[in-house]
Every structure is written in C-alpha cells, then in structure tokens.
Biotite code that builds the C-alpha atoms (Angstrom):
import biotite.structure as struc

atoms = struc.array([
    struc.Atom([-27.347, 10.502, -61.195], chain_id="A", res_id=1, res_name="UNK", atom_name="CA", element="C"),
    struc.Atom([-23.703, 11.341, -61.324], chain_id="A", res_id=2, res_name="UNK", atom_name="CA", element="C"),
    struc.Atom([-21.359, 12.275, -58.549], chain_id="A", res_id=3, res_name="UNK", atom_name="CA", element="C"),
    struc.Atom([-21.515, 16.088, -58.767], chain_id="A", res_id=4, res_name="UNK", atom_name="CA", element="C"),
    struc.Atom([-25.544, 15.840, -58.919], chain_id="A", res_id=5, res_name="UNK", atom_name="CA", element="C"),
    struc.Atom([-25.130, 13.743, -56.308], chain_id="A", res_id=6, res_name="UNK", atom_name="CA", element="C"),
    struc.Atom([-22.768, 15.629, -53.982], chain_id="A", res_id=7, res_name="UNK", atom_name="CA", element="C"),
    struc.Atom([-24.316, 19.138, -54.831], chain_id="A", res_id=8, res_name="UNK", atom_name="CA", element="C"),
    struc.Atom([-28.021, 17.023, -53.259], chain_id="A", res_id=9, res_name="UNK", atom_name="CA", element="C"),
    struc.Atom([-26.753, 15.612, -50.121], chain_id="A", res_id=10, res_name="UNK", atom_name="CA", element="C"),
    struc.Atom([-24.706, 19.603, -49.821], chain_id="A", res_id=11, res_name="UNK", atom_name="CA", element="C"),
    struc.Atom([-28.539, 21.148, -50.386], chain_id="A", res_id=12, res_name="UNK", atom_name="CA", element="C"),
    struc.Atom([-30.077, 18.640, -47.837], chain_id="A", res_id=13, res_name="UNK", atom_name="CA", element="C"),
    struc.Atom([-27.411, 19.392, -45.096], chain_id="A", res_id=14, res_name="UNK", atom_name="CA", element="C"),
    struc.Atom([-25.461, 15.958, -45.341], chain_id="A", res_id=15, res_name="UNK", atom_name="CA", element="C"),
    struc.Atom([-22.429, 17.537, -44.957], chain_id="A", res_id=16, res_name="UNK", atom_name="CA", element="C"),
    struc.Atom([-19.987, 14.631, -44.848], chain_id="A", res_id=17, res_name="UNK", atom_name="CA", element="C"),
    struc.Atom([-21.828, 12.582, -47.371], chain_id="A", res_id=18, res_name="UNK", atom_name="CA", element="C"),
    struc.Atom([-21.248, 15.684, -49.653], chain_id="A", res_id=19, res_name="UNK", atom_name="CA", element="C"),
    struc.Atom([-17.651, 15.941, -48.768], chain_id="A", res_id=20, res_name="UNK", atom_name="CA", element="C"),
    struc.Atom([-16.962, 11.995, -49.688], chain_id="A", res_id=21, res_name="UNK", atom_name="CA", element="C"),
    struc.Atom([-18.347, 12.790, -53.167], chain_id="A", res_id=22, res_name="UNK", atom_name="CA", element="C"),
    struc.Atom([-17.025, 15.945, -53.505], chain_id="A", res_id=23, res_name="UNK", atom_name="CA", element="C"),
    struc.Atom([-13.368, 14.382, -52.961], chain_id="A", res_id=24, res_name="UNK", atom_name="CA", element="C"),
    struc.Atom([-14.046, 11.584, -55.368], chain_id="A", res_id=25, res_name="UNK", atom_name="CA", element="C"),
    struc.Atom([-15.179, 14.156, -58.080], chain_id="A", res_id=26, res_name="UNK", atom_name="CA", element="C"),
    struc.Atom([-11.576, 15.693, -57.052], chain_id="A", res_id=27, res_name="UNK", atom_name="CA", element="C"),
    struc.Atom([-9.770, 12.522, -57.762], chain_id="A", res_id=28, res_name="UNK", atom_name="CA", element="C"),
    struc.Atom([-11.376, 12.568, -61.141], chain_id="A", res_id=29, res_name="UNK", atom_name="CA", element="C"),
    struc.Atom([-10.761, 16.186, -62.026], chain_id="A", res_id=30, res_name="UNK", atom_name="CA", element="C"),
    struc.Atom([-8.072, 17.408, -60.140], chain_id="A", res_id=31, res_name="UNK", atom_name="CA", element="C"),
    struc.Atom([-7.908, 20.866, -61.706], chain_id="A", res_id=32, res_name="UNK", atom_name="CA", element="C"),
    struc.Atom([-11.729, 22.060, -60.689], chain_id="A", res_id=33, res_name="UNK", atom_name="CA", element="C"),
    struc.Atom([-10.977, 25.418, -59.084], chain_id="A", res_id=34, res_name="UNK", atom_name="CA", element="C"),
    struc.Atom([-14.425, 25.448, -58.078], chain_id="A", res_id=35, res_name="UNK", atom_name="CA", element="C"),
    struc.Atom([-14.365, 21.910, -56.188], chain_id="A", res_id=36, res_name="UNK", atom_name="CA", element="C"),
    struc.Atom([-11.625, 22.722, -54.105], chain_id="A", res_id=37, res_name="UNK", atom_name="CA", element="C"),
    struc.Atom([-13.832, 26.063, -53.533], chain_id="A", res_id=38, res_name="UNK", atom_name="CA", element="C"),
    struc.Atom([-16.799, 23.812, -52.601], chain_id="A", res_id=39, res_name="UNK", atom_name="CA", element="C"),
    struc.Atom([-14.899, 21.248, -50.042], chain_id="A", res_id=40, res_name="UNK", atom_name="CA", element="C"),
    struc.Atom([-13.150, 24.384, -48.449], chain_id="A", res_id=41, res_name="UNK", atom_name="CA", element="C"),
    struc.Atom([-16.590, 26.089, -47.843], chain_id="A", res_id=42, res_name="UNK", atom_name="CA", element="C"),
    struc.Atom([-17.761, 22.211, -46.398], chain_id="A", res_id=43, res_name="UNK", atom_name="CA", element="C"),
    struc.Atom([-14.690, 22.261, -44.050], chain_id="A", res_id=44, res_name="UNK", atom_name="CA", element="C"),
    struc.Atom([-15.761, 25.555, -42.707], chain_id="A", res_id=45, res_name="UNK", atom_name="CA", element="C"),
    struc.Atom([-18.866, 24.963, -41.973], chain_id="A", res_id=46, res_name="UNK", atom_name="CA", element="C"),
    struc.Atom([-17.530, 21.104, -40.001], chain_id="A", res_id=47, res_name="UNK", atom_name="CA", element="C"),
    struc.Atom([-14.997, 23.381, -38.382], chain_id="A", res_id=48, res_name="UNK", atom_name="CA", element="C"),
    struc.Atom([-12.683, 21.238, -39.749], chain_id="A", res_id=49, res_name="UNK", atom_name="CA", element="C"),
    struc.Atom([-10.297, 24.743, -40.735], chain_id="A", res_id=50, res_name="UNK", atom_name="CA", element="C"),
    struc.Atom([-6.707, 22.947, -41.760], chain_id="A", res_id=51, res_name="UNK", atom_name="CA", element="C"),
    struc.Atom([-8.490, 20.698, -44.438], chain_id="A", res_id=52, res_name="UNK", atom_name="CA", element="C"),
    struc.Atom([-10.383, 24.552, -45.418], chain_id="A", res_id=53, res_name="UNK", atom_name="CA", element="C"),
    struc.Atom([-7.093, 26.104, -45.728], chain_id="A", res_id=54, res_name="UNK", atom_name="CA", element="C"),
    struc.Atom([-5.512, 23.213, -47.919], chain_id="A", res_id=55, res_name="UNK", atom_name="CA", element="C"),
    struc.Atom([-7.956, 23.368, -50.225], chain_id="A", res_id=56, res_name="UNK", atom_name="CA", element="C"),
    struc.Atom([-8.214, 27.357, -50.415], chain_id="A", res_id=57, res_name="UNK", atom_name="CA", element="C"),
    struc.Atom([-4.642, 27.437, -50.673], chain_id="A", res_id=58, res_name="UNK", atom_name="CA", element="C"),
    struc.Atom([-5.125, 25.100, -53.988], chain_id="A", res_id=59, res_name="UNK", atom_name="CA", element="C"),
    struc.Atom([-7.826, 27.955, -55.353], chain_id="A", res_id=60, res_name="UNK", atom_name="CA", element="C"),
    struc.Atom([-5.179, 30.500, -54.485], chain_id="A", res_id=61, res_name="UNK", atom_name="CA", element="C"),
    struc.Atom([-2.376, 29.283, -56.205], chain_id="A", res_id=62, res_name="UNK", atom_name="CA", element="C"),
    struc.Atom([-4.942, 28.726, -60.224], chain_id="A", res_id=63, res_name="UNK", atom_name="CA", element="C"),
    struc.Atom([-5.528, 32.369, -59.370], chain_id="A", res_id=64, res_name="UNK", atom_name="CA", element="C"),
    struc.Atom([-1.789, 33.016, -59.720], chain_id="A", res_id=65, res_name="UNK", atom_name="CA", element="C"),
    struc.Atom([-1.726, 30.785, -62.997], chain_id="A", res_id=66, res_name="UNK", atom_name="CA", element="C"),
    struc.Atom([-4.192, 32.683, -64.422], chain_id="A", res_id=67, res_name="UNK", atom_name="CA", element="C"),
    struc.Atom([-3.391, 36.571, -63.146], chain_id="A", res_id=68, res_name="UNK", atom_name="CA", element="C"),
    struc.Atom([-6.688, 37.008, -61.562], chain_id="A", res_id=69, res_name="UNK", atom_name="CA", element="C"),
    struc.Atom([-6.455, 39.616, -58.647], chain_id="A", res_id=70, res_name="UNK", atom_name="CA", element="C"),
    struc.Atom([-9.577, 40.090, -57.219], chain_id="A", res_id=71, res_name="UNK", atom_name="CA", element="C"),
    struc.Atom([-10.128, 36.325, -56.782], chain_id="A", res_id=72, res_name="UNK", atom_name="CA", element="C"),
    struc.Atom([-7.022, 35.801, -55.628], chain_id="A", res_id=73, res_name="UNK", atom_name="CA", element="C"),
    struc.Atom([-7.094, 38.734, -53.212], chain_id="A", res_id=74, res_name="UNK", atom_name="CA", element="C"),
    struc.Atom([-10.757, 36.979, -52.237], chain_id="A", res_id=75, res_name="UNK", atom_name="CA", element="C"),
    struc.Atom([-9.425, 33.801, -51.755], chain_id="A", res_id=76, res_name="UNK", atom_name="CA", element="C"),
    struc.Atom([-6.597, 35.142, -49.775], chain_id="A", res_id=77, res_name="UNK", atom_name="CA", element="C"),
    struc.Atom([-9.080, 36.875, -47.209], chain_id="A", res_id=78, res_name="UNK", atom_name="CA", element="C"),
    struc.Atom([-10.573, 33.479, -46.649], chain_id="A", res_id=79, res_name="UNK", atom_name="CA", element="C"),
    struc.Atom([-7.491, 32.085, -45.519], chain_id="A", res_id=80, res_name="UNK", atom_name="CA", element="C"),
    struc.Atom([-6.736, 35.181, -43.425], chain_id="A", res_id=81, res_name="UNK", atom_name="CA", element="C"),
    struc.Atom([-10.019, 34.532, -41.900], chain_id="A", res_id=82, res_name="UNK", atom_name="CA", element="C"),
    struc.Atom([-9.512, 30.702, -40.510], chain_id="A", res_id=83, res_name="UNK", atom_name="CA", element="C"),
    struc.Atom([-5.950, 32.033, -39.236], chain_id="A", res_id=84, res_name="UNK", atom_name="CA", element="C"),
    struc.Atom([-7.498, 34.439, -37.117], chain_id="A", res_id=85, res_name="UNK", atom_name="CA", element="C"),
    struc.Atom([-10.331, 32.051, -35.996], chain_id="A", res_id=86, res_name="UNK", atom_name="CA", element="C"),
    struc.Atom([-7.217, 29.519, -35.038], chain_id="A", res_id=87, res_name="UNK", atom_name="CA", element="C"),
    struc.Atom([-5.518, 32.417, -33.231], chain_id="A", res_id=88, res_name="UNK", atom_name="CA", element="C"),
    struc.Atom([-8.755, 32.812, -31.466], chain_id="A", res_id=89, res_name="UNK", atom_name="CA", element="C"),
    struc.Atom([-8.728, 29.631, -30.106], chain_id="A", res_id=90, res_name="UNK", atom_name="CA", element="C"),
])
C-alpha cells in the first residue's frame, strides 16, 4: 500500500491525525500537489486546527494565480474568508 492509499484509508476511517502525518509526508515528496494541500487544509478544519488550514489554502490560492483560474481561486479565497471570520468569532 502506498502513502496516498494509505492516508486517503485512515481519512475514510476517521483517523484524522494518522491521515494528516501521511498526508504531510506525501507533501514532502510532491510539493506541488494542489490537491494535497487542499486535503490537509480540509483535515485542519475539521481538528480546528484553522492557522495550519489557512497555510495550506493560502498555498492552493496562490497555483490558482499561476495558472489564471478564477473560480477556484475565488473558491479557495472564500475558504480562507471563512476561518477569518470563525477566528473573529472567537
């Protein structure tokens, strides 16, 4: 089994930081996987864990700009407008 097979498993069966540990050493390998750094942000979420969720949106946000693509940019912006105002909340 190899680490994404593995990290997507434990992220099915609810082990949320076991997933996160592989999902970062996926990162490490391939540093450029838009949809990674989508993945960990979405784990961070739901730990509550929202500055380590920003980071990593921030990351998704700024290939969006390399590659001129609005709507996911616009999406990905939203996301990060949404864990400022749950911080604000707080």
């Amino acid at each position: 089994m190899d680490l994404k097979s593995a990290a997507e498993g434990h992220e099915r069966d609810g082990m949320v930081f076991k997933a996160v540990s592989l999902w970062k050493h996926v990162l490490k390998l391939e540093p450029n996987r838009t949809e990674i750094h989508e993945r960990l942000a979405s784990l961070y979420e739901r730990m509550d864990l929202r500055p380590e969720a920003r980071e990593h949106l921030e990351s998704v946000a700024e290939h969006y700009v390399v590659l001129c693509d609005a709507d996911a940019l616009v999406r990905t912006l939203e996301r990060i407008q949404v864990l400022e105002s749950r911080n604000q909340a707080r």
